[in-house]
C-alpha positions as CSV (number, residue, x, y, z in Angstrom):
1,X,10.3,-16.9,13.9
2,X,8.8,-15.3,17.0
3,X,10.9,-17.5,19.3
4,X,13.5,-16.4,18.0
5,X,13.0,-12.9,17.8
6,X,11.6,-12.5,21.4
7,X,14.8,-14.6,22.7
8,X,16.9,-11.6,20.6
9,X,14.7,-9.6,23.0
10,X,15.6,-11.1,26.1
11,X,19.2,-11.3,25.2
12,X,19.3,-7.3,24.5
13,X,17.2,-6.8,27.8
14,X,20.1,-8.8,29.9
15,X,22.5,-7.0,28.1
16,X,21.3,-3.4,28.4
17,X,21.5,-1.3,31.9
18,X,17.9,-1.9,33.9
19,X,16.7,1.4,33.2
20,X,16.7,0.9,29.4
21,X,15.1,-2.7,29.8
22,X,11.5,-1.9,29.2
23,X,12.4,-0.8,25.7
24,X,12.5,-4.2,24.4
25,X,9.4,-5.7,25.2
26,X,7.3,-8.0,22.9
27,X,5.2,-5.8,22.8
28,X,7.2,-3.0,20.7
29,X,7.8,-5.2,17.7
30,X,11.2,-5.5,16.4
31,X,10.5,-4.1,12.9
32,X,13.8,-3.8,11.7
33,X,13.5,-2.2,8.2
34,X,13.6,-0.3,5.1
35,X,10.7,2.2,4.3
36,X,9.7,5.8,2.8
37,X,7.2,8.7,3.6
38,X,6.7,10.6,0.4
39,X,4.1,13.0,-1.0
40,X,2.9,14.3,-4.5
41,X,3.2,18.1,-4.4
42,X,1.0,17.4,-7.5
43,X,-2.1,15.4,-6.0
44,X,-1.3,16.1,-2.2
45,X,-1.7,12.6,-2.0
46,X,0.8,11.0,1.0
47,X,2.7,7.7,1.0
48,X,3.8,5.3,3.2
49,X,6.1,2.2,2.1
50,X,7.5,-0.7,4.3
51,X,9.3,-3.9,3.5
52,X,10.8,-6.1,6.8
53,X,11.7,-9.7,7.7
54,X,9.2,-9.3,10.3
55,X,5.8,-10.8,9.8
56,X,2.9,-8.5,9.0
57,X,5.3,-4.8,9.1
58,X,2.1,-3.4,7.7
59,X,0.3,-3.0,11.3
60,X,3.6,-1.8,13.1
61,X,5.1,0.6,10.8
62,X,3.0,2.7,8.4
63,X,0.3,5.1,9.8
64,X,-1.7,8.0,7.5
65,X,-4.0,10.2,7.7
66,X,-5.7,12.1,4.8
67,X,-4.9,16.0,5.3
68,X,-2.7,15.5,8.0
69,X,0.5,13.2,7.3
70,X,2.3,10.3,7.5
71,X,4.4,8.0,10.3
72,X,6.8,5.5,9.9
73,X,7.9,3.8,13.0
74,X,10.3,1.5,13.1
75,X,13.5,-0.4,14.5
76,X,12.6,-0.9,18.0
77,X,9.4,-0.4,17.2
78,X,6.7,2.4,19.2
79,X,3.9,2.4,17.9
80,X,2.3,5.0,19.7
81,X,4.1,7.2,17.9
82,X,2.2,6.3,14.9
83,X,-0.7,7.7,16.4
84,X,0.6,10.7,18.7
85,X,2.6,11.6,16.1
86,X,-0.5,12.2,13.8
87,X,-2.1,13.6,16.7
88,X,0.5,16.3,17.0
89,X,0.4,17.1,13.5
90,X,-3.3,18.1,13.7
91,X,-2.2,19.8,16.6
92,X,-0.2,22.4,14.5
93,X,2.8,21.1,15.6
94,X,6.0,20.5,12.3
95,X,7.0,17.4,12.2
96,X,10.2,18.5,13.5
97,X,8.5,19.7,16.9
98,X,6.6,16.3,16.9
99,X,9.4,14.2,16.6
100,X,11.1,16.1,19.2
101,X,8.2,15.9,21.9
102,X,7.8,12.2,21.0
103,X,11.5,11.2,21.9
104,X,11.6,13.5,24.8
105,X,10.6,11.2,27.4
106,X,11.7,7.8,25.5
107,X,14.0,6.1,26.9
108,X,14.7,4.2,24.2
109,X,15.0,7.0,21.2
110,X,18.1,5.8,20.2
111,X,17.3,2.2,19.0
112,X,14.2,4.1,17.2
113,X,14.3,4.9,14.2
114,X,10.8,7.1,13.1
115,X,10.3,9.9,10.4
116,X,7.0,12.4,10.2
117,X,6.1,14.2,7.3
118,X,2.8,16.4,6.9
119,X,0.0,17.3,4.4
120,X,2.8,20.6,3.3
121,X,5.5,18.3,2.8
122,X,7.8,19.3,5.6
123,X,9.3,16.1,7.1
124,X,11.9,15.3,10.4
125,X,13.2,12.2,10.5
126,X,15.6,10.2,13.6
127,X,18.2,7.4,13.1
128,X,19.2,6.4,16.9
129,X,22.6,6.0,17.3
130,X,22.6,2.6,18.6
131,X,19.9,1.3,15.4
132,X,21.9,-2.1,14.6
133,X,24.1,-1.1,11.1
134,X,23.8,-0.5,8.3
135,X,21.5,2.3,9.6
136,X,20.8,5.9,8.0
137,X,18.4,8.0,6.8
138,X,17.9,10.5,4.1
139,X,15.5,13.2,3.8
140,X,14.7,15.1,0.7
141,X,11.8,17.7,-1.0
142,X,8.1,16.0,-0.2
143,X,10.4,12.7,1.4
144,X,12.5,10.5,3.5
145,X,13.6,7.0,3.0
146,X,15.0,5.1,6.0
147,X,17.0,2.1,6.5
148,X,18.5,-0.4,9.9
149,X,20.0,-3.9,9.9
150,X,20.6,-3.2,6.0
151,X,23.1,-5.8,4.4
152,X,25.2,-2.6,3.1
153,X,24.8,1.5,3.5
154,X,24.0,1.7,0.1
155,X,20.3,0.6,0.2
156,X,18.6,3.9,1.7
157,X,20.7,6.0,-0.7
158,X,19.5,4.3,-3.5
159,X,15.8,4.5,-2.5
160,X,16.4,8.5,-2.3
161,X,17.5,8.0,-6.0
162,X,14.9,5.9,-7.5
163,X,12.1,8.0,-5.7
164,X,13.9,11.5,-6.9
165,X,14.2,10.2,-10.8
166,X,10.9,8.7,-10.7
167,X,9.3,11.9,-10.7
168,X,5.7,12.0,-13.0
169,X,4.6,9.0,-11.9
170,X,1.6,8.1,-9.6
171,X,3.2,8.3,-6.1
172,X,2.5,4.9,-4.9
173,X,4.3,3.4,-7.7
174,X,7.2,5.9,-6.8
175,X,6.8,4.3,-3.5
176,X,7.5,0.7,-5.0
177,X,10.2,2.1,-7.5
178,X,12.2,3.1,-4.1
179,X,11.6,-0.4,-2.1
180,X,12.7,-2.2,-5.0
181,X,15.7,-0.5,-5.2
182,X,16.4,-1.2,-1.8
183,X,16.2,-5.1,-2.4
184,X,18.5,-4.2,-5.3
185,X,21.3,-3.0,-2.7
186,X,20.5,-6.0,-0.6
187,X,18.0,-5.0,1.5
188,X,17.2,-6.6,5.5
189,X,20.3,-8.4,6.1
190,X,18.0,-11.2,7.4
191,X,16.0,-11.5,4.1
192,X,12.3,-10.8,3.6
193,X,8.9,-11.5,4.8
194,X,6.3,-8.6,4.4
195,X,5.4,-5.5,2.9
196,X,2.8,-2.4,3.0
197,X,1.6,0.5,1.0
198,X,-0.2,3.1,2.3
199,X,-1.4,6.0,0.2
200,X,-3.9,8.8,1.6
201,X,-5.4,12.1,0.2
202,X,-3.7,15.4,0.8
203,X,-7.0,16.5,2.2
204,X,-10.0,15.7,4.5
205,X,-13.5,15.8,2.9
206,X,-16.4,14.9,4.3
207,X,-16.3,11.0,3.2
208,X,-13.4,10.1,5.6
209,X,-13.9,6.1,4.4
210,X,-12.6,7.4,0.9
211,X,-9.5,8.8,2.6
212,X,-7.2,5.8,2.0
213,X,-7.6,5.4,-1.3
214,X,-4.5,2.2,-1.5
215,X,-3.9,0.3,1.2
216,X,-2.2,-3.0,0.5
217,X,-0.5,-5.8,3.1
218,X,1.5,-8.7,2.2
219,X,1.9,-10.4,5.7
220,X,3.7,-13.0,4.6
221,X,5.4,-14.3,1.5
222,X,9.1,-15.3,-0.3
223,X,8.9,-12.2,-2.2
224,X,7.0,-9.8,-0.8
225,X,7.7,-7.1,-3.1
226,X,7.1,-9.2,-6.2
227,X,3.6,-10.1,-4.7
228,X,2.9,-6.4,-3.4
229,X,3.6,-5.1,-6.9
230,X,1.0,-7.4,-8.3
231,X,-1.2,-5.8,-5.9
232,X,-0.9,-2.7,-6.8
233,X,-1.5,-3.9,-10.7
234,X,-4.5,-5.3,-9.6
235,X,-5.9,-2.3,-8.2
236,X,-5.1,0.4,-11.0
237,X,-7.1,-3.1,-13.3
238,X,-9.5,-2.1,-10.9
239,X,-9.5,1.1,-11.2
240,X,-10.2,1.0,-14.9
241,X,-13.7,-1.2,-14.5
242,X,-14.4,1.6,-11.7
243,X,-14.2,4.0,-14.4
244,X,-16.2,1.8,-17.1
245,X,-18.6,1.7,-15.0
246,X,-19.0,5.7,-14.1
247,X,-19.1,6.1,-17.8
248,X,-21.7,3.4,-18.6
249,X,-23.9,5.9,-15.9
250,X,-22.9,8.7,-17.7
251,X,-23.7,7.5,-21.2
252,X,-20.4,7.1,-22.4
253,X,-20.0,3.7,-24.1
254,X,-16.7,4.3,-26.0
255,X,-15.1,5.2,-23.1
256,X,-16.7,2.5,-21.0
257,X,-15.3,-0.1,-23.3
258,X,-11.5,1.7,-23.9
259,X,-11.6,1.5,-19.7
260,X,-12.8,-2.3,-19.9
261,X,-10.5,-2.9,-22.4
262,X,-7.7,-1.6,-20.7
263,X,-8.5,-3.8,-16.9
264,X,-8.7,-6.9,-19.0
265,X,-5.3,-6.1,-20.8
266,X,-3.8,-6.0,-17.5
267,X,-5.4,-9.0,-16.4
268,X,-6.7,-11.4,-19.6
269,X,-7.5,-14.4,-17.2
270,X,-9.8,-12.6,-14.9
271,X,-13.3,-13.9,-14.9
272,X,-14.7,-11.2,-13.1
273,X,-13.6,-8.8,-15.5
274,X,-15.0,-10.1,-18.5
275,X,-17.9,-11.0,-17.1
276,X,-19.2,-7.4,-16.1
277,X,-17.9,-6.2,-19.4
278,X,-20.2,-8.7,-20.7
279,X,-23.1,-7.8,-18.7
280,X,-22.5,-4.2,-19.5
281,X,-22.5,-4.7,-23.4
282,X,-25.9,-6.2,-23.0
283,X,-27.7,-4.1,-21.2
284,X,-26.5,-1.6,-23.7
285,X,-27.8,-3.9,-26.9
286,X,-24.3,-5.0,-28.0
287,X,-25.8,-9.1,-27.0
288,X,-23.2,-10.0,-30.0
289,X,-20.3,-8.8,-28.2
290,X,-21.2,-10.0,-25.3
291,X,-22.4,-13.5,-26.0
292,X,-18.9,-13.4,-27.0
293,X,-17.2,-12.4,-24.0
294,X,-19.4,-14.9,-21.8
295,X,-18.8,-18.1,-23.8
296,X,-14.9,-17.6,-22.8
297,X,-16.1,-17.1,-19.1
298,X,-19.1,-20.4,-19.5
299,X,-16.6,-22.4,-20.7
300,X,-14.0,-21.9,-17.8
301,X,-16.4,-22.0,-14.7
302,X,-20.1,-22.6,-15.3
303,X,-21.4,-20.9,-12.0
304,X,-20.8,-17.7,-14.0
305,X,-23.5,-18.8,-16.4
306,X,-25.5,-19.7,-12.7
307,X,-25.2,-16.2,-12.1
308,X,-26.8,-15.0,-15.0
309,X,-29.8,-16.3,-14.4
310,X,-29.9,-14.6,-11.2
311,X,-29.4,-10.8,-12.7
312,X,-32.4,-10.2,-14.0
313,X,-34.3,-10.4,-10.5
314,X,-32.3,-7.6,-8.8
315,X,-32.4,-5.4,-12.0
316,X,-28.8,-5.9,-12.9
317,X,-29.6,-8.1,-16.0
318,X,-33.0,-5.8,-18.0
319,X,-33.3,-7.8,-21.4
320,X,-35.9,-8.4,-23.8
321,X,-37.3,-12.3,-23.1
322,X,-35.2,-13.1,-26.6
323,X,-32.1,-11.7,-26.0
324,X,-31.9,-12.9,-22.4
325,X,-32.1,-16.4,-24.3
326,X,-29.6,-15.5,-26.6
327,X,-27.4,-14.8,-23.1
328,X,-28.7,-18.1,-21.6
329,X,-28.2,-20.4,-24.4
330,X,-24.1,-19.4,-24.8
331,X,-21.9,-22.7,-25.2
């Protein structure tokens, strides 16, 4: 595919006047694309969503940065503007001023396509005029969606749609509501190869590793949507043995075992699931219960069982000697 794509490179570079050639190097990836830059006026929380027939659109297109804002860049791809364009924002500048400084000087701002919006919700967004059709943009309160080399001008439209009457839901799976919508309306008129989702907190703290709190890549696959969605299902699963485990700390058993409960739903074949549910039912007395969960786990993959053994050493397994039997001795 990269052949192929860099000899569509060459072939615009011969065509083009010399002083517009350095645009399309292979070094400006040719992300042709649908995405969205959205925020949660409820959370803060900011959102970056990208699907392309490119490989791996997730290290071209999205950038974020908790308490500042986020970038897609796209088309003829710059990526620096993922960066300054951040840069500017913590600068003081609206997006509008940072878009505008960052296609001053480019000489190839109109096969870009990029849209800025910041930790307030104020976004700017720039379709070039020579972006390969269908091409468009529209912005909205807290977002912008943004489409070239679309099948049909319908698709970014209906992305503005699904994220608008989406509203109440948690803003990455807005984010997915609006990129499915787009495959809907046909999408990249070349097909599709790879997604991102980006989601960062409306404000700093003084963790900065905990700023990105969902950041998922599908580099390559037939349905990249399909397989990003399950993604995103397997964090919020997750996210609910996260919170079991806070409330085991805390004391909280029923609401350990509701959160359990509801990660397992999600996912009923995951070993991993059941088998710290299982470990956490012991330690709290309930060997019953979870002699029960760990016989379904034994039975499908005995290095589980392996593991057991192991627990006790590092404090992760504290029995009495006849109920750490009773866990050993599961068929």
């Amino acid at each position: 595919m990269k052949k192929t794509l860099y000899t569509v490179a060459s072939v615009c570079c011969l065509a083009m006047p010399a002083a517009r050639a350095q645009v399309f190097k292979t070094d400006e990836p040719l992300a042709h694309t649908y995405s969205i830059v959205a925020r949660d006026p409820e959370t803060g929380e900011m959102a970056v969503g990208v699907q392309s027939h490119w490989f791996s659109v997730g290290t071209a297109v999205p950038w974020a940065e908790a308490g500042v804002g986020v970038v897609a860049t796209q088309s003829f791809t710059n990526k620096s503007f993922g960066m300054r364009g951040l840069e500017l924002l913590k600068q003081g500048k609206t997006p509008e001023e940072a878009l505008a400084i960052l296609l001053k000087d480019d000489e190839g701002r109109e096969v870009r396509q990029v849209s800025i919006l910041d930790a307030q919700g104020r976004v700017a967004t720039h379709t070039g005029k020579n972006c390969i059709r269908y091409a468009g943009h529209i912005t909205g309160k807290n977002f912008s969606v943004q489409a070239n080399m679309m099948l049909t001008d319908k698709v970014w439209p209906a992305m503005a749609k699904a994220f608008e009457q989406s509203t109440g839901k948690p803003l990455a799976e807005r984010v997915l509501l609006a990129m499915q919508a787009a495959e809907r309306e046909g999408g990249d008129i070349r097909g599709k190869q790879s997604a991102a989702l980006v989601v960062v907190k409306g404000k700093k703290n003084d963790q900065p590793w905990d700023e990105r709190t969902i950041d998922l890549r599908v580099d390559d696959h037939e349905k990249p949507l399909d397989e990003l969605a399950r993604l995103l299902k397997v964090y919020r699963a997750y996210e609910h043995m996260n919170n079991g485990d806070l409330a085991v700390e805390k004391g909280q058993m029923d609401k350990a075992m509701q959160e359990y409960g509801k990660a397992e739903t999600m996912f009923p074949n995951n070993l991993e699931m059941k088998y710290w549910h299982a470990i956490t039912l012991a330690n709290n007395g309930d060997i019953n219960g979870a002699t029960k969960l760990l016989r379904e786990v034994y039975k499908k993959d005995d290095n589980w069982k392996e593991l057991t053994t192991r627990l006790p050493e590092v404090g992760l397994l504290t029995l009495k000697p006849q109920d750490l039997k009773k866990i050993m001795e599961v068929k």
